[in-house]
C-alpha positions as CSV (number, residue, x, y, z in Angstrom):
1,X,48.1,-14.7,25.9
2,X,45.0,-16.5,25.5
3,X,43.5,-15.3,29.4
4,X,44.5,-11.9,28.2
5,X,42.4,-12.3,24.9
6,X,39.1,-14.0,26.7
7,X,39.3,-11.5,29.0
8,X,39.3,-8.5,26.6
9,X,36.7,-10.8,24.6
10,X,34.7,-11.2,28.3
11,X,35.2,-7.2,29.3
12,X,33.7,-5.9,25.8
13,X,30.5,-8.2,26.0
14,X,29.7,-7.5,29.3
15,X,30.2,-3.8,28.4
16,X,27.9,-4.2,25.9
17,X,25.0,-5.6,27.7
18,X,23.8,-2.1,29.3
19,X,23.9,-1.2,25.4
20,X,21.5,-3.8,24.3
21,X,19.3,-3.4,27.3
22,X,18.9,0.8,26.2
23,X,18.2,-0.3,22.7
24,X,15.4,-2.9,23.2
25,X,12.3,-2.4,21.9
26,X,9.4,-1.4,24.1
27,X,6.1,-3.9,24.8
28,X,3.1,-2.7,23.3
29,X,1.8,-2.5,27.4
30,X,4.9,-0.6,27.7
31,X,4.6,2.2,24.9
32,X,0.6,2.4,26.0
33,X,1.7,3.0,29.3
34,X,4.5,5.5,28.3
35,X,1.8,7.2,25.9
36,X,-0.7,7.5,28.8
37,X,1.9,9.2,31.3
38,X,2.9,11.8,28.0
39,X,-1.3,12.8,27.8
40,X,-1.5,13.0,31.4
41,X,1.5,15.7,31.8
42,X,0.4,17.4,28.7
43,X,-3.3,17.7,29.9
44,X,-1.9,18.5,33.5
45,X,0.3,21.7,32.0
46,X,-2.7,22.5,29.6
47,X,-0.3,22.3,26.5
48,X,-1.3,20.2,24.1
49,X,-1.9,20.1,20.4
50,X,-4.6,17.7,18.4
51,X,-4.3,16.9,14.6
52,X,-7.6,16.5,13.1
53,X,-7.7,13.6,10.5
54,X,-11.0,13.4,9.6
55,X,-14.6,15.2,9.9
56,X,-17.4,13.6,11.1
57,X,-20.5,14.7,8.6
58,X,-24.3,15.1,10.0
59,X,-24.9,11.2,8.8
60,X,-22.0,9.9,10.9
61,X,-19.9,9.6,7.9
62,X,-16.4,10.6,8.0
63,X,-14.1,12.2,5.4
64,X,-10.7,12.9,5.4
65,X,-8.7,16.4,5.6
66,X,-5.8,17.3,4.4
67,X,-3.1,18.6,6.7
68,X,-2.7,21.3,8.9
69,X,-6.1,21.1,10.8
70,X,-6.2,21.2,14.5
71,X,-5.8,22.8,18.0
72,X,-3.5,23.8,20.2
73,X,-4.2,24.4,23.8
74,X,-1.1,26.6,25.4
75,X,-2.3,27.1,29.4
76,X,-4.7,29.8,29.0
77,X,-5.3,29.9,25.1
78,X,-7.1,27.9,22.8
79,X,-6.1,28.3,19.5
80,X,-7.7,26.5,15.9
81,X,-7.4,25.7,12.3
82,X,-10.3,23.6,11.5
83,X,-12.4,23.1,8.2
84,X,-16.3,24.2,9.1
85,X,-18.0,21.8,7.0
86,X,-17.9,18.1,4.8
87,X,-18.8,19.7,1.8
88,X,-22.1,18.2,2.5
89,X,-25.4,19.8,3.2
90,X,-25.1,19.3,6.6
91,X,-25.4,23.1,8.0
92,X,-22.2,22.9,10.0
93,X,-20.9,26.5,9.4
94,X,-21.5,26.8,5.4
95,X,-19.8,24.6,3.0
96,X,-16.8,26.8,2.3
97,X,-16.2,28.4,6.0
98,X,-13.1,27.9,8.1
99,X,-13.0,27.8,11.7
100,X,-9.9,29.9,12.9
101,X,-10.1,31.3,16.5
102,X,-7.4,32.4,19.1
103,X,-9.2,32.4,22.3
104,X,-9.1,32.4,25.6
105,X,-9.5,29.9,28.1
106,X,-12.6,30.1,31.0
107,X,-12.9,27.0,31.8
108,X,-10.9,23.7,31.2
109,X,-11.9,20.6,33.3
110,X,-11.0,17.2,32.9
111,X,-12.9,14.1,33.8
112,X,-11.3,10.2,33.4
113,X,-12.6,6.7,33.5
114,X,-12.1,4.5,36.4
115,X,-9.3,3.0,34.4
116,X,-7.9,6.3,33.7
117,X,-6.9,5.1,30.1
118,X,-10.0,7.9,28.6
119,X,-9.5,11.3,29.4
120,X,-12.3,13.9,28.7
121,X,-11.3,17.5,28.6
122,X,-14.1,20.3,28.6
123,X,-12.7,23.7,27.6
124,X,-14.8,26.6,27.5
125,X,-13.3,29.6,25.7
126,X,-13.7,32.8,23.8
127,X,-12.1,35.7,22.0
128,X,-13.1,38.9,21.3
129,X,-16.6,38.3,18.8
130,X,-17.5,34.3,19.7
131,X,-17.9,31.8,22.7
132,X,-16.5,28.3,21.8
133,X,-16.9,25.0,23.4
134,X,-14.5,22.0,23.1
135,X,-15.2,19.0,23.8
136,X,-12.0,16.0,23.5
137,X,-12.1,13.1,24.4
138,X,-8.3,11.6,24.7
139,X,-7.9,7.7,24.2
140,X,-4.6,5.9,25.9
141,X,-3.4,5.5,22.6
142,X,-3.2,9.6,22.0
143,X,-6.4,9.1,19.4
144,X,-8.8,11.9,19.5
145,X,-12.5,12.9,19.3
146,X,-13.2,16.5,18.9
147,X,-16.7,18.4,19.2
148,X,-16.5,21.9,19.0
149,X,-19.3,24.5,18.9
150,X,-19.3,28.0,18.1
151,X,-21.9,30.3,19.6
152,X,-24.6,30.4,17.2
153,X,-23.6,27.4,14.9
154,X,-24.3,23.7,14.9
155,X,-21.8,21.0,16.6
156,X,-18.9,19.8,14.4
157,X,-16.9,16.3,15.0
158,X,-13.8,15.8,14.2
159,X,-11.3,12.4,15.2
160,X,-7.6,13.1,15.2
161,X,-4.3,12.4,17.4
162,X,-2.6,14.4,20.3
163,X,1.0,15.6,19.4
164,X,2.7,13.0,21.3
């Protein structure tokens, strides 16, 4: 009776050791590396989306946003929600504009660093009244920098995360 009951005991650990090994947590080289193979497929298909956290006013000082800022890129579109100004004087599309804009894609090229852990993407794109161009630079975390001009207006910064 005892072999029977060591063996059971024996049969559900080792059972349980393919559980355990599932379940682990991931080294922080590990989720980097994970994080950088999810960018570079996103980036690859051209669909990606980019939360804006904070804007980057003419003095290099940042403030923060609410929710619901960003853009999404969806293989040949470009779409964005983004607020057009810090509230400061600083002349980036008025103090109460918004910068919305569904747009098409003409260009979209992507450059990396010889590590390949910094992506930048330069998109080129425009709808039916204005020419936009995006610049993003992707970090191997998923962290952000966003420029983005509209024909006609002055450059506006933005940092943020990729929709991971």
């Amino acid at each position: 009776m005892k072999k029977i009951v060591i063996m059971a005991l024996l049969a559900f650990l080792w059972a349980q050791c393919p559980a355990q090994e599932q379940t682990k947590k991931l080294t922080k080289k590990e989720r980097e590396e994970l994080a950088l193979q999810i960018i570079d497929e996103r980036i690859e298909a051209r669909i990606f989306a980019i939360d804006v956290e904070r804007i980057t006013s003419a003095n290099q000082q940042f403030h923060g946003l609410e929710k619901g800022y960003g853009i999404t890129v969806e293989e040949d579109i470009m779409t964005g929600h983004l607020p057009g100004s810090t509230g400061t004087n600083s002349g980036a599309y008025g103090s109460s504009s918004r910068l919305k804009f569904n747009a098409k894609i003409k260009t979209f090229d992507v450059t990396q660093n010889k590590k390949g852990t910094i992506k930048t993407i330069k998109i080129e794109a425009e709808d039916d009244t204005e020419k936009y161009r995006a610049t993003i630079t992707v970090f191997k975390t998923g962290r952000c920098d966003l420029s983005i001009k509209a024909q006609g207006q002055s450059t506006i910064s933005f940092e943020g995360a990729m929709r991971l």
